[in-house]
Steps between C-alpha positions, in 0.01 A plus 500: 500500500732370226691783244525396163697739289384458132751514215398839387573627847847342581551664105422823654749470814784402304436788283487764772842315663640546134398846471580599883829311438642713237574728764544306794477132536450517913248760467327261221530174722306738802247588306371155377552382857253729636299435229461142559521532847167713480317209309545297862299766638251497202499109627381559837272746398393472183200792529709716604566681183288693280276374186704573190259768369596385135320178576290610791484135591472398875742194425780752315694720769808693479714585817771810424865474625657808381489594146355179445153306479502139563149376327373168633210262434323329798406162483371267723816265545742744384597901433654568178719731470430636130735831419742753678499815329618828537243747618556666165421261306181334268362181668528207275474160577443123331173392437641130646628710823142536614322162505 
């Protein structure tokens, strides 16, 4: 099925390369790799993650690659990738992401 990264979620990956990158920039550039790299997985097998229990929405699943969830939204056509946050963090995302 066809990945469609939204613009709040490409936001999030360059901020986790920026913050990662401080440090080290290889390190940084490996980490969003294997973070989009896991969305062609979430592409072939779109139920394969977990409903996001702040939604608890069949169609809204997260897959975790590290520290990290990656939240998508399953359509019929298409899976949206909506956000890519650290574990830690609040889940917030645009009203326009989900539609």
């Amino acid at each position: 099925m066809k990945i469609h990264w939204t613009d709040t979620a490409l936001d999030h990956l360059s901020a986790i390369h920026n913050y990662i990158a401080q440090d080290s920039v290889d390190y940084a550039k490996r980490v969003v790799d294997c973070l989009t790299r896991r969305s062609q997985q979430i592409g072939a097998f779109p139920q394969s993650g977990r409903t996001v229990p702040e939604f608890e929405l069949e169609q809204i699943r997260e897959v975790i690659e590290g520290s990290f969830r990656i939240i998508y939204y399953i359509k019929p056509d298409q899976i949206d990738i909506l956000a890519v946050i650290h574990g830690a963090q609040q889940f917030l995302i645009e009203k326009n992401d989900v539609s």
